[in-house]
C-alpha positions in Angstrom: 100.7 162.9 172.6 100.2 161.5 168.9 103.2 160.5 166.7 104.3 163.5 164.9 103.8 164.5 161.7 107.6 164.2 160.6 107.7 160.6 162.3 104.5 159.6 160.7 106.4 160.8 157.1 109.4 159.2 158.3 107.9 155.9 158.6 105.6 156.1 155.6 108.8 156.7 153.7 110.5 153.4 154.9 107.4 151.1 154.0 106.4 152.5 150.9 108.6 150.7 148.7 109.0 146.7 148.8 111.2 145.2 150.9 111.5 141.3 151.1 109.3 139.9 154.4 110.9 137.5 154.9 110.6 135.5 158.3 112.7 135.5 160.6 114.5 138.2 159.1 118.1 137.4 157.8 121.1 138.6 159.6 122.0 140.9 156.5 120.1 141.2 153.6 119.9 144.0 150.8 117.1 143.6 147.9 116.4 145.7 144.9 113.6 146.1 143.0 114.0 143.9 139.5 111.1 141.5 139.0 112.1 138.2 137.8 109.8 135.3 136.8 110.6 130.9 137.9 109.3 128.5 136.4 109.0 124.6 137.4 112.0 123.7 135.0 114.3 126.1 137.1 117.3 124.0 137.0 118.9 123.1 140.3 121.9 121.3 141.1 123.7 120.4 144.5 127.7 120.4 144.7 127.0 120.6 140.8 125.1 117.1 140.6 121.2 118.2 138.8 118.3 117.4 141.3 115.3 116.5 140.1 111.9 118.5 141.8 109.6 115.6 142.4 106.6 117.1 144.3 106.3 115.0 147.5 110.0 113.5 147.9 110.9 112.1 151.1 114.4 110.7 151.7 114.8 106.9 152.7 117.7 107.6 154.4 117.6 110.7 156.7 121.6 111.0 157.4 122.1 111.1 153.8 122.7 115.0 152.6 121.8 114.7 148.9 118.5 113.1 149.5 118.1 115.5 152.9 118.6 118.3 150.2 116.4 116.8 147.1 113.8 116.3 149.7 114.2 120.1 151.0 114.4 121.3 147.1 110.9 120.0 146.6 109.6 121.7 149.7 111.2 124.8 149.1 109.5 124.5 145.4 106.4 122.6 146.2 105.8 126.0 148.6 106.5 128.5 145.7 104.8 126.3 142.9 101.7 124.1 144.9 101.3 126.3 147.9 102.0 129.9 146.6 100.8 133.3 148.1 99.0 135.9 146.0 99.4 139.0 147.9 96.5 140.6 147.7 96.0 141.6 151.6 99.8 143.0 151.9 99.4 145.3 149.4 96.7 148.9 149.1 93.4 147.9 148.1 92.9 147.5 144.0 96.6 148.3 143.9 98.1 144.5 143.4 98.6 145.2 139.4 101.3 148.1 140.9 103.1 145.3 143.1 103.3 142.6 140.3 105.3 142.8 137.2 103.6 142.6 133.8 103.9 139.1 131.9 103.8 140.7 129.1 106.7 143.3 129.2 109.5 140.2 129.2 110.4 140.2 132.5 113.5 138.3 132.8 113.5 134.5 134.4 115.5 132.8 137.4 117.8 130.3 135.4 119.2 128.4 138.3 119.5 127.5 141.7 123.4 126.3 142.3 123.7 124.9 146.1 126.8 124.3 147.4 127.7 122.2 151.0 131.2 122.6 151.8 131.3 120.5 154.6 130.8 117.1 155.1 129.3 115.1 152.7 126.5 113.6 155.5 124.7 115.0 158.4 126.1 114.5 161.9 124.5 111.2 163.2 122.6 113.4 165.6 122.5 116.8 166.1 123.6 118.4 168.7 125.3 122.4 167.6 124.9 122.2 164.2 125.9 124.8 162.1 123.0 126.0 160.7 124.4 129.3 158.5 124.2 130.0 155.0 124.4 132.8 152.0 122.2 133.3 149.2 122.5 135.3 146.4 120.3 135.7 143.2 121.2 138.3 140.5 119.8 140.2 137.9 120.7 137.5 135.1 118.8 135.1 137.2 121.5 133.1 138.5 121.2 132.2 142.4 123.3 130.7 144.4 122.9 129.2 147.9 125.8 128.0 150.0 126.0 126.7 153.7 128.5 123.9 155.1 126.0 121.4 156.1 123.2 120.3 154.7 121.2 121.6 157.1 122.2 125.2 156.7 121.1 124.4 153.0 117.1 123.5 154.2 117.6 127.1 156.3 118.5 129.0 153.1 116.1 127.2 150.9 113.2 127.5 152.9 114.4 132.1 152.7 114.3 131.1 148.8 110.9 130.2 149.2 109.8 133.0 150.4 111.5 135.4 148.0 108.6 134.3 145.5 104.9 134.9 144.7 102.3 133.7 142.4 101.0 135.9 140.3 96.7 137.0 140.0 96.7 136.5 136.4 97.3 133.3 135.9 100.1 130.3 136.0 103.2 132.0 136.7 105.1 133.3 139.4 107.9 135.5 140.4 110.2 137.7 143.0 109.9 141.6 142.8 112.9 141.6 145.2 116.1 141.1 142.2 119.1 141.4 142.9 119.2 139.6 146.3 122.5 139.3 148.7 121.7 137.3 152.5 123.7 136.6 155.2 122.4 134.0 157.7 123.1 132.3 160.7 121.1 131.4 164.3 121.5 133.6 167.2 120.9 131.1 169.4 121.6 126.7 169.5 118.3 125.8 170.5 115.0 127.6 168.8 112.4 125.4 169.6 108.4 124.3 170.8 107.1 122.3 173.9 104.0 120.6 172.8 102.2 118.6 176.2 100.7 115.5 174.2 99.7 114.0 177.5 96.8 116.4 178.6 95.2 116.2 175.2 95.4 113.9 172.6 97.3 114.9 169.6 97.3 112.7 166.5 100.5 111.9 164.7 99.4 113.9 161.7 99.5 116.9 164.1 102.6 116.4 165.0 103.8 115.7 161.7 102.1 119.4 160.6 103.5 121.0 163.7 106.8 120.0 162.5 106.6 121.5 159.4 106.1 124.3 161.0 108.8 124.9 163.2 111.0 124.0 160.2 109.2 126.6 158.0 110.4 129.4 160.8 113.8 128.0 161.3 113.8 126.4 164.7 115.3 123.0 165.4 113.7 121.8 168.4 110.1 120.1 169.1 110.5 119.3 172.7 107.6 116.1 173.4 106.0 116.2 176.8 104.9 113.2 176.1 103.7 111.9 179.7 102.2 113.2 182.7 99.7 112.2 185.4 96.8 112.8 183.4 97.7 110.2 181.0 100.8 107.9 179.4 100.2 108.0 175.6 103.6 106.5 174.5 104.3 102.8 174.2 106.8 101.2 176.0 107.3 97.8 173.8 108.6 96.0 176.9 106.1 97.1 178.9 103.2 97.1 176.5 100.7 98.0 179.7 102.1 101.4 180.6 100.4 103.0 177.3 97.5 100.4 177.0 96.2 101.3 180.7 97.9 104.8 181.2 96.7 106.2 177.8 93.1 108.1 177.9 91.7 105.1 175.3 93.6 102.2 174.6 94.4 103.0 171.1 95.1 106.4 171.6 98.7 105.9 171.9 102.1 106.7 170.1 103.3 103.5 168.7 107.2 102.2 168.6 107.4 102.7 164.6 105.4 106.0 165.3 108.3 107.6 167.3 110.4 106.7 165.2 108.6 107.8 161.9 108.4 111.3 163.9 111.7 111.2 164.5 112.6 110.7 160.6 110.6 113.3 159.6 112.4 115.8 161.9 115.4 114.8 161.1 115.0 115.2 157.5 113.7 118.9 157.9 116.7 119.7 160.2 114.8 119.4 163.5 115.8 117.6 166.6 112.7 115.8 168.5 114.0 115.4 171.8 111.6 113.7 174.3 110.5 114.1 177.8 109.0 111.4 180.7 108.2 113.8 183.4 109.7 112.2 186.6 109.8 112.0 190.0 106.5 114.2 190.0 103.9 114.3 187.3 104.3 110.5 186.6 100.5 109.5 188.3 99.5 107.9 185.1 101.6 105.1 185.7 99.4 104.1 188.7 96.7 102.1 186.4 99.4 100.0 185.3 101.8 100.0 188.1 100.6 101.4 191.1 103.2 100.1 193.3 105.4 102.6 192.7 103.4 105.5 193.4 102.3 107.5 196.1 99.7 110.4 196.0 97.8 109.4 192.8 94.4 111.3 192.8 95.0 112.2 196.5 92.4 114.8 197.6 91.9 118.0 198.1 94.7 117.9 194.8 96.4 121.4 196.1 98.0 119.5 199.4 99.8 117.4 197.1 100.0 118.6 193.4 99.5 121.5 190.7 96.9 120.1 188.9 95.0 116.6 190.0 95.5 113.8 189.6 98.5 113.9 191.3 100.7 111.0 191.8 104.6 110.5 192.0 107.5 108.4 192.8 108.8 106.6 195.9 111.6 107.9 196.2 113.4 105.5 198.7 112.0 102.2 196.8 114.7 99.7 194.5 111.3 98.7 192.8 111.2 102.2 191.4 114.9 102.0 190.4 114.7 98.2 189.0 111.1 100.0 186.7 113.6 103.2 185.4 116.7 100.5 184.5 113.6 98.5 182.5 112.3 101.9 181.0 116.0 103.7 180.3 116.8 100.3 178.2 114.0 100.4 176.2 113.4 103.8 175.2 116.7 105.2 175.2 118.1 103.2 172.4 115.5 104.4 170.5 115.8 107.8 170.8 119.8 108.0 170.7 120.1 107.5 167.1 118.2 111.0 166.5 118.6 113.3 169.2 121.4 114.6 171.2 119.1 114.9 174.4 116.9 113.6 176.5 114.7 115.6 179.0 113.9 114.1 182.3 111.8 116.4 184.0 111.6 117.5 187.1 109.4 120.1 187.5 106.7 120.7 190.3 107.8 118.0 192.9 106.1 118.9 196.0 107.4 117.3 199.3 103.9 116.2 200.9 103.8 113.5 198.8 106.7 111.6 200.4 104.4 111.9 203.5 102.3 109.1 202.4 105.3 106.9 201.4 105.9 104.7 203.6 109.8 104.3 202.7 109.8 107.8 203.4 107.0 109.3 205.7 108.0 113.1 205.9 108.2 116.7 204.0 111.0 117.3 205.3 113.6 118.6 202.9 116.7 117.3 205.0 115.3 113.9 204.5 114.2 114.4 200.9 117.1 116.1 199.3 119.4 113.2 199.5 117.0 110.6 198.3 116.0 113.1 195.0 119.7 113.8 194.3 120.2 109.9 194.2 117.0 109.1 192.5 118.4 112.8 189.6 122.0 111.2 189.6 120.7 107.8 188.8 118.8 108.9 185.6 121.8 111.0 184.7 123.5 107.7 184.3 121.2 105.9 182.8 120.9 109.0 180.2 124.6 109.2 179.8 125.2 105.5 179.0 123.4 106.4 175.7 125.6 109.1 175.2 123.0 111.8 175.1 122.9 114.9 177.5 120.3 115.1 180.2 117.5 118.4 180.2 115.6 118.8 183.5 113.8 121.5 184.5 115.1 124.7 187.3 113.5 122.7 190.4 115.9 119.5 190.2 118.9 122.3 190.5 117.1 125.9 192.2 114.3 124.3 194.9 115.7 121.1 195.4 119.9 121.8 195.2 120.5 119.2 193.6 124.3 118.7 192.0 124.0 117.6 187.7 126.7 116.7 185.6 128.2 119.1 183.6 126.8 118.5 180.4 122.9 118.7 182.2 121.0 121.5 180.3 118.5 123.1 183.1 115.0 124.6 181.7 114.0 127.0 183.6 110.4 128.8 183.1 109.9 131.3 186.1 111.0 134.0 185.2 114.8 136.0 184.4 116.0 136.0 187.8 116.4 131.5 186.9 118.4 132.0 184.2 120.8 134.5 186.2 121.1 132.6 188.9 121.8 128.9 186.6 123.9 130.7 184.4 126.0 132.8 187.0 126.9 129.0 188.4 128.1 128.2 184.9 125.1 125.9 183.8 123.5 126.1 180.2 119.9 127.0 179.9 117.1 126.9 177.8 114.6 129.4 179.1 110.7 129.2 178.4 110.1 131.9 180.7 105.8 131.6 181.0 105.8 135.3 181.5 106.4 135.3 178.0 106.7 132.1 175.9 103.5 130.0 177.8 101.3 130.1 175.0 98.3 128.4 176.9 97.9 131.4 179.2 95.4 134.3 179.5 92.0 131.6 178.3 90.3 131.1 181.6 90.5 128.6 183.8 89.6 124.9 183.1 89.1 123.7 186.2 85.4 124.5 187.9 84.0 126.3 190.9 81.1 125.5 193.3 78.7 128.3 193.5 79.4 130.1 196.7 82.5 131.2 198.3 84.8 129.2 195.4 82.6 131.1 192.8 82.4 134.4 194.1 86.4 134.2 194.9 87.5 132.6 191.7 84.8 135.3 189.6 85.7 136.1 186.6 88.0 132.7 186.4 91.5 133.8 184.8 93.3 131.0 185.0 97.0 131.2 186.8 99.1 133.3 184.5 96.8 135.7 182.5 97.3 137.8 180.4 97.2 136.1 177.3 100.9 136.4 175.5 100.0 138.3 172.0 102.7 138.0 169.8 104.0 141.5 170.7 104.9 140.1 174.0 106.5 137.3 172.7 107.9 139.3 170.9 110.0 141.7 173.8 111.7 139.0 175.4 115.1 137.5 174.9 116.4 134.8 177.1 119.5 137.0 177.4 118.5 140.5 178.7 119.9 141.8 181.4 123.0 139.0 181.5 126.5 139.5 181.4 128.5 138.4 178.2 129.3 135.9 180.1 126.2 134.4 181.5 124.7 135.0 177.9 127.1 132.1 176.2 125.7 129.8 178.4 121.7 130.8 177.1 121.6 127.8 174.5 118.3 129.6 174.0 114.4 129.1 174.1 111.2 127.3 173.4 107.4 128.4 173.5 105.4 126.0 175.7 101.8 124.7 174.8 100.9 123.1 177.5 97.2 121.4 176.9 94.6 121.5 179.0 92.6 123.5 176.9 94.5 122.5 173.4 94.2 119.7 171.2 94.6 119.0 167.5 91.4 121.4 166.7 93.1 124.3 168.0 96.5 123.4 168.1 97.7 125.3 164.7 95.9 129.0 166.1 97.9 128.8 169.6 100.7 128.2 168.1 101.0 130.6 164.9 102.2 133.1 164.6 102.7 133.9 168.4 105.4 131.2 168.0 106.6 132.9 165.0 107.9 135.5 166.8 109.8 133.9 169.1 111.4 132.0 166.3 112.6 135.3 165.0 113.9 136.4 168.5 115.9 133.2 168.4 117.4 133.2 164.9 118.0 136.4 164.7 117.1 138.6 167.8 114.6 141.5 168.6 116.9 144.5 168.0 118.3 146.3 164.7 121.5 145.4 164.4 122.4 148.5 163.4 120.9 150.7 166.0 121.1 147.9 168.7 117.4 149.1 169.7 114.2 146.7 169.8 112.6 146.6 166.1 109.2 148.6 165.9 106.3 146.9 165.5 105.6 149.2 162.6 108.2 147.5 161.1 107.9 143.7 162.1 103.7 143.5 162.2 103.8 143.8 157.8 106.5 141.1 158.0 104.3 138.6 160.6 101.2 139.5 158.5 102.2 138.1 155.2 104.2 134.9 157.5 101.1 134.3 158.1 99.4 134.0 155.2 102.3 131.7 153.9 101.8 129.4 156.8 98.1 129.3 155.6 98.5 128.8 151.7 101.3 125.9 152.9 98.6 124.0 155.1 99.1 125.6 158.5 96.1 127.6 160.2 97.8 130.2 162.4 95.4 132.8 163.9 95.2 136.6 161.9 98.1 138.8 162.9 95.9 141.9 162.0 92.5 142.7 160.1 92.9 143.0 156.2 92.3 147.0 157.2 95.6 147.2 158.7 97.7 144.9 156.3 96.1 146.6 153.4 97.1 150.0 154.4 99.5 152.3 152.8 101.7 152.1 155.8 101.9 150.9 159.3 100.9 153.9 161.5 97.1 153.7 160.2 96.7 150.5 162.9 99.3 152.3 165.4 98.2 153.3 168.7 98.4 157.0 170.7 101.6 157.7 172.5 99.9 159.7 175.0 96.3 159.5 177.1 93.2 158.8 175.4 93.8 155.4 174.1 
């Protein structure tokens, strides 16, 4: 069965006037349709002290709010002014002059940008729950006016100013078709954020640095660094200088003590939270070129008795050299990190018992034997975590496989699947949930590892890799951490992160795997993926013009996310002309 004529009318009727795309969408907004013109000279004042737009601004120090907001002003503008999106593809073909108001009629001007922060007059030292919520408003004389109570909740609200704008086809100016303009904002969930696996593939810091833009750009707050693994050790210890030097893939192709911290900065001053993982008791195999003495199982063969993926490799658990290594490690790296994040992630994931068998401290599987030596080896960490005042993350094997008991401030994050989260949660533990059925990014692009001709070929034929289908953003899209959960279960959802795991991703692809698909999450996570009036999940009729021109803003601003939709499809007059049949035949 097709859509109906009446719903096809219905819908056209709802997109055929301009609405304000912005991403993720506010939690209440109303726009009109007054075009306004804003020049470079807008003038812009925080808690009624001018700021200066100087293209390029970084703050020196990142825990100081007027410079955290200069430096976001000059974003916010540099994206409107240096970076701004002619709309062209969003609108009917040859039909732009329609959408854009005429320079010459006198279209009125936006005057002023008045930002207010009623709280505190710095950042938290780390972040933690922030409160991230703000209101704009812009009327019809041109005034606008954004208030939020931290400085944070300003960088939100500035970076929806952004996007209220366009530049026009005709020449140097620019403008919003979208006056007068009334938003209320605020995060669904605490924690909105991206895995990137730097340990598979090399990522340079410049990635990174982009990558953070990013997630700032869509409002998430979290860039979660799986910064080691088996395959290779990429960040330097200073202590221990040969963990990274013999560990990494090339001996320079590490993340450097100043470069950490750099990243760090430049999260912090676009109200993101870098929190750091070392992937531990498993997954650590890297460490055996520079310490193999601590390992067992390191490029064991055939890999599948004793890993996921080769090469393999993971703590003794039953040795004091191991423990004396961690106290070494802990004091290092954990003063370095406290200053900017609120957690530190520990791992956990993927520990498989065989590997014990060929320890000799150890010498069985068995899970009687192994349970108490893991809970000592988690409980230790948590300590040595804790005595930096940060909160521990591991992932759902430490707690669901392996039983073991965390503190209560341990966040668990948990990735197979919604029957995790019910069971963490219904115990009363907080969870970030990357569920792969969903939020793996890296899935459904064939397999990287090879197969023999024969019986491996023919078996393995046409070599999907373990968790096709590839997760289109609709997909992404349907889930939220907290279907299906009670009220109460649902508070303890903190809430999510896309994973980009990297066998098959580095820095040439990095951008396309990540955006938009990530985009939609983000909006899931800010602001959910139901009308909050109806309570039912937002049509993609209605979402897919919204991701389309997100996109193309993420491209004029530097980032190249993969097309949402052919220019067919964004160009139409409305969103049923790329729907699909209800009924057989499609």
């Amino acid at each position: 069965m097709f859509l109906s004529l009446e719903t096809i009318a219905t819908v056209f009727l709802a997109l055929a006037d301009p609405v304000a795309a912005i991403w993720p969408i506010p939690n209440h907004i109303k726009t009109g349709k007054i075009s306004l013109l804003v020049s470079q000279n807008v003038a812009v004042t925080y808690n009624d002290v001018p700021i200066a737009y100087t293209y390029g601004f970084e703050p020196n120090d990142v825990w100081d709010s007027v410079q955290i907001v200069e430096a976001g002003v000059s974003r916010a503008l540099s994206a409107i002014f240096q970076s701004g999106l002619v709309p062209w593809k969003l609108r009917p073909k040859n039909s732009l002059n329609r959408f854009e108001p005429d320079l010459y009629s006198g279209p009125g001007w936006v005057t002023s940008l008045k930002i207010i922060a009623s709280g505190t007059a710095s950042q938290n030292s780390r972040f933690g729950d922030m409160n991230e919520s703000y209101n704009l408003t812009l009327n019809t004389a041109g005034i606008a006016t954004l208030s939020a109570f931290t400085s944070t909740g300003v960088l939100r609200g500035l970076e929806t100013f952004a996007q209220l704008f366009y530049e026009h086809s005709n020449g140097n100016a620019w403008y919003t078709p979208y006056a007068p303009v009334s938003i209320q904002d605020q995060p669904k969930y605490q924690h909105r954020g991206v895995l990137l696996d730097v340990a598979r593939n090399w990522f340079d810091v410049q990635s990174i640095y982009r990558t953070i833009d990013a997630i700032a750009w869509n409002k998430m707050n979290r860039l979660h660094l799986h910064a080691t693994d088996s395959q290779s050790w990429p960040l330097e210890i200073p202590s221990m200088p040969e963990v990274a030097s013999k560990g990494a893939y090339r001996s320079d192709l590490t993340y450097k003590a100043e470069d950490l911290e750099a990243l760090h900065k430049y999260a912090v001053a676009r109200g993101v939270e870098l929190i750091v993982e070392i992937d531990m008791p498993g997954h650590i195999g890297s460490l055996s070129w520079s310490h193999p003495e601590l390992l067992v199982a390191y490029d064991a063969f055939p890999y599948f008795w004793w890993c996921a993926e080769p090469p393999c490799g993971a703590f003794k658990l039953n040795s004091t050299d191991v423990a004396k290594f961690l106290d070494k490690l802990y004091a290092d790296l954990m003063p370095r990190v406290a200053p900017y994040s609120a957690y530190f992630h520990m791992g956990g994931d993927e520990l498989n018992a065989n590997d014990s068998r060929l320890d000799p401290g150890v010498g069985t599987n068995a899970t009687d034997v192994l349970q108490p030596l893991l809970q000592k080896f988690v409980s230790s960490n948590l300590a040595r975590v804790a005595a930096y005042n940060l909160s521990a993350i591991v992932w759902e094997e430490i707690p669901l496989a392996w039983n073991v008991t965390l503190d209560n401030d341990t966040v668990v994050q948990t990735w197979q699947g919604e029957s995790s989260v019910q069971m963490l949660t219904s115990q009363g533990i907080k969870v970030i949930d990357s569920n792969y059925n969903y939020w793996y990014l890296d899935c459904g692009r064939g397999e990287w590892l090879n197969f023999a001709n024969g019986e491996a070929y023919s078996t393995y034929y046409p070599f999907g890799d373990w968790c096709n289908p590839v997760k289109n953003w609709r997909l992404v899209y349907s889930h939220d951490p907290a279907d299906g959960l009670t009220d109460e279960e649902a508070k303890l959802v903190m809430g999510g992160e896309v994973a980009l795991w990297s066998e098959m991703a580095d820095e040439t692809n990095l951008d396309s795997l990540l955006w938009p698909r990530g985009s939609a999450a983000a909006e899931v996570l800010w602001s959910g993926n139901k009308d909050l009036l109806t309570g039912q999940n937002r049509s993609q009729m209605e979402v897919s013009p919204r991701l389309n021109e997100w996109r193309e803003r993420m491209l004029h601003r530097g980032v190249r996310a993969a097309p949402v939709q052919m220019v067919w499809c964004t160009q139409a007059d409305n969103s049923t002309e790329c729907s699909a049949p209800a009924g057989p035949g499609f």
